[in-house]
N, C-alpha and C positions, 0 to 999 in steps of 0.2 A: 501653472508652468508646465505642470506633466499630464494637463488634462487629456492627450489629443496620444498619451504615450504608451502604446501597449505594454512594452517593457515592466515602466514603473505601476502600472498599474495590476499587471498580473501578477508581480511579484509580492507588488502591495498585500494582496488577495492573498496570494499563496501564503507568505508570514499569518493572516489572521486566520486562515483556514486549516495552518499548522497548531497555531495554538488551542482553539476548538477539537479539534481532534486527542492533541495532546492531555487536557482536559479528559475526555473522552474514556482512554485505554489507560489514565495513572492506576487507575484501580486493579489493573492488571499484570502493571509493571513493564508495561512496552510503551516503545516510543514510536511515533506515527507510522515512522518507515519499516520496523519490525512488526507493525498491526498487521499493517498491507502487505508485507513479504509473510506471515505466518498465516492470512486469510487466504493467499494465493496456493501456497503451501497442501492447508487442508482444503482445499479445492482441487488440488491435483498432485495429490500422493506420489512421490516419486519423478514427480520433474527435473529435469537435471536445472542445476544453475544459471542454465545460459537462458534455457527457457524460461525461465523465472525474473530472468532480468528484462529479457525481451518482454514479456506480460505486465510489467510493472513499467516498460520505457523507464530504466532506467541503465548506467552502462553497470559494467561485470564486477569491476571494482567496490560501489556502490554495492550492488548486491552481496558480493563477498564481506561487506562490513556488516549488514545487516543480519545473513546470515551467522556471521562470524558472534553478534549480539544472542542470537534465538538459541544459536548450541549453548554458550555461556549459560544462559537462563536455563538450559538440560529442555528445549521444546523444540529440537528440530535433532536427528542424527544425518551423517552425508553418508553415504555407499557410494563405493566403485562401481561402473556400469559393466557389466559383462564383453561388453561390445567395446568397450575402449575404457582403459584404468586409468586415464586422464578425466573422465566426466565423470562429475559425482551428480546421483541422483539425490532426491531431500527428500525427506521421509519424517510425516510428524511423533512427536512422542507421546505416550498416554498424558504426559500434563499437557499437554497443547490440546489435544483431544476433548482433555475435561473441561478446557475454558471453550471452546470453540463456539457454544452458544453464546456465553458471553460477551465474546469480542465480535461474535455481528449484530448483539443488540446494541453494543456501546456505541457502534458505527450508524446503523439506525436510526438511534437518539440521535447524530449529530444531523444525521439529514433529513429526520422527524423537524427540527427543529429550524434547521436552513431552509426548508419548503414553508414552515409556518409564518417563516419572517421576512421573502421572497414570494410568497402562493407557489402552487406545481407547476402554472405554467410558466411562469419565469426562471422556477429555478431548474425547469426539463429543459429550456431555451438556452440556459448558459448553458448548461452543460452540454450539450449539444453543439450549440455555438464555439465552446470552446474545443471541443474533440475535433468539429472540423478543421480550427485553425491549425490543430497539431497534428493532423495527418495532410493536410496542404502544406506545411513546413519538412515533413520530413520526406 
């Protein structure tokens, strides 16, 4: 019925590739959306919000929720920006710090194990295939 429907199938996809992930970071206590908002995080110390939401293509709101998760957990603090006290920059904390190897091997494993069960070239093809569709879309 939904063979032919990108919709239902990339959503398809996205649910089972939520759960695999989610698998993934329980050990750590984060849920998929805070993995990826805490990896972008310690990758770029100090980005403001907005940039972070743009880097994740996700909108602000969204981010604000995820955010709003990682302070709870005491692994992210916000600062006022010098330049404008409406942008808060993100800033990891020594616990997020400690895990940080952790949460790219756990992300690793998932794609250690998605290339194993796909080969590299098909699963460099989706993804690839699919980053195009989503920058011709937007």
């Amino acid at each position: 019925m939904f063979d032919h429907c990108m919709y239902f199938n990339t959503s398809a996809l996205a649910r089972r590739l939520e759960r695999e992930w989610a698998v993934a970071f329980r050990p750590l206590d984060l849920a998929p959306p805070q993995a990826f908002m805490l990896r972008a995080i310690l990758e770029s110390p100090g980005a403001l919000q907005s940039e972070l939401a743009d880097t994740l293509a996700i909108s602000r709101p969204t981010a604000t929720r995820a955010l709003d998760g990682l302070a709870a957990k005491k692994m992210i603090i916000r600062q006022s920006t010098d330049r404008d006290g409406r942008h808060m920059a993100v800033h990891p904390t020594a616990r997020a710090l400690a895990i940080a190897s952790d949460l790219n091997d756990a992300s690793a494993k998932v794609t250690r194990r998605l290339k194993r069960l796909l080969g590299d070239a098909a699963f460099d093809g989706v993804v690839r295939d699919i980053r195009a569709v989503r920058s011709a879309l937007e």
